[in-house]
C-alpha positions as CSV (number, residue, x, y, z in Angstrom):
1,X,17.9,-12.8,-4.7
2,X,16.9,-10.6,-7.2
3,X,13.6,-11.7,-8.3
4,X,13.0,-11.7,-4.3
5,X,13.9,-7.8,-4.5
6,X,11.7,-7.2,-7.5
7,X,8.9,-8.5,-5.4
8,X,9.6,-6.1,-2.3
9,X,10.3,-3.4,-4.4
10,X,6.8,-3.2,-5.9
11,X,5.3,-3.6,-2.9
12,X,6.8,-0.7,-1.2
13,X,5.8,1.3,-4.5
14,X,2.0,-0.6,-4.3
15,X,2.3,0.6,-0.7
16,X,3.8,4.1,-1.4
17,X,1.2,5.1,-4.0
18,X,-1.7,3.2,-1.7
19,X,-0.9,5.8,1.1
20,X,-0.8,8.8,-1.4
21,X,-3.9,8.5,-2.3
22,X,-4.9,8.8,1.0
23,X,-6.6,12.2,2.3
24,X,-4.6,12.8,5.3
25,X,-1.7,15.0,4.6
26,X,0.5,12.9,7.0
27,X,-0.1,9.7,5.1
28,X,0.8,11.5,2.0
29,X,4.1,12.1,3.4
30,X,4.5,8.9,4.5
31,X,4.0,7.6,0.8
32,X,6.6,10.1,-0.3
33,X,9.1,8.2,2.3
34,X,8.1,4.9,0.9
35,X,8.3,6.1,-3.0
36,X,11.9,7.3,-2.4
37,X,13.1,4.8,-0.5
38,X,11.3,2.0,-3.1
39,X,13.3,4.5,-5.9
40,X,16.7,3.7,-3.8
41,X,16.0,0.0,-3.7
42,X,15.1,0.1,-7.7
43,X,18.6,1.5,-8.6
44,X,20.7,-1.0,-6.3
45,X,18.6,-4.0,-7.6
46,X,19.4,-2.4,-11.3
47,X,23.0,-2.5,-10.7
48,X,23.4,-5.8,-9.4
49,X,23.4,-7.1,-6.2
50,X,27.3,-8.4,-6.2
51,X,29.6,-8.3,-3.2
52,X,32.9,-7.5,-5.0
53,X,35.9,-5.6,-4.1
54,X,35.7,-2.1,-3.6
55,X,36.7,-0.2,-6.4
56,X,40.1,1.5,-4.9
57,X,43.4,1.4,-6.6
58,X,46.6,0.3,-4.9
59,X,49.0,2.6,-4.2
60,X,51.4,0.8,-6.5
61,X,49.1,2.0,-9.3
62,X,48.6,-1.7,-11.3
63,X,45.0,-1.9,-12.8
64,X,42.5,-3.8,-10.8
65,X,42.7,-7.2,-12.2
66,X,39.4,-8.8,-10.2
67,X,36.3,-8.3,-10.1
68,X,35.0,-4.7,-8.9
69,X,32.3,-3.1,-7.4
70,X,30.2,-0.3,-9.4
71,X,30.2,2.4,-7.2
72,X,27.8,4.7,-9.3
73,X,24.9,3.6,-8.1
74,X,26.3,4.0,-4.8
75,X,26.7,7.6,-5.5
76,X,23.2,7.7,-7.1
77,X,22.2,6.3,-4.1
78,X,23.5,8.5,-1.5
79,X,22.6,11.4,-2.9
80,X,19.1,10.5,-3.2
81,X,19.0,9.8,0.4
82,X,20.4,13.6,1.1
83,X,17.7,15.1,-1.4
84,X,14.6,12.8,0.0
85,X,16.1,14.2,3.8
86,X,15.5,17.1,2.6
87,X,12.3,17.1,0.6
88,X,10.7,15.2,3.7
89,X,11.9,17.6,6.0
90,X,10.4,20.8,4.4
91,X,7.1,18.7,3.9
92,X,6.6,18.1,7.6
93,X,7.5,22.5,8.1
94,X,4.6,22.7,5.7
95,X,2.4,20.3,6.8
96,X,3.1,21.7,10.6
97,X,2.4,25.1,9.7
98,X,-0.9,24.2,7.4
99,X,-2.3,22.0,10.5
100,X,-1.6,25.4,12.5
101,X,-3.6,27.5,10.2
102,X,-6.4,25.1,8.7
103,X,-6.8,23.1,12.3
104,X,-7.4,19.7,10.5
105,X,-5.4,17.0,8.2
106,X,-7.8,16.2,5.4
107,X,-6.9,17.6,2.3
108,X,-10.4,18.2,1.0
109,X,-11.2,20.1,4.0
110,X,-7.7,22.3,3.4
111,X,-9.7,23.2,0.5
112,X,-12.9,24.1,1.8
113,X,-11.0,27.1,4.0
114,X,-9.5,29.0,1.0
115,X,-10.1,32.6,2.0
């Protein structure tokens, strides 16, 4: 499975930085989505792709004695999701509000209007 997920991962990041390079501003964003997501994918296939136990302890308080889960980068994980929400979300304010000035989506032409 995880050679499989090495494979899709670089193609979302071949992708990502593909639509980057792009001129439209929208496409840029849309490169930003894949990047992140791509990043997210990276850190789960890092840390093993296992389906153990969850990593709670009993009430009884004995030490786990199977096999657990990791669940930091679960954490990592989740939190990268909340700050790539957010970074996507103020880039599509800006881009709205650049569109609304400049009237077009091509970067080079964003340039052309400094005034």
């Amino acid at each position: 499975m995880e050679p499989i997920m090495a494979v899709v991962i670089g193609v979302i990041y071949a992708a990502a930085i593909y639509m980057m390079l792009r001129r439209s501003i929208v496409k840029l964003v849309i490169g930003l989505i894949l990047i992140s997501n791509a990043a997210n994918l990276l850190i789960f296939a890092t840390a093993g792709m296992t389906r153990d136990a969850p990593p709670l302890i009993p009430m009884n308080g004995d030490p786990l004695g199977e096999v657990i889960a990791d669940p930091l980068p679960q954490a990592l994980v989740l939190t990268a999701i909340v700050i790539a929400f957010g970074v996507l979300s103020f880039a599509v304010v800006l881009i709205r509000r650049a569109y609304q000035i400049v009237g077009v989506d091509d970067m080079d032409q964003m340039k052309d209007t400094d005034t």
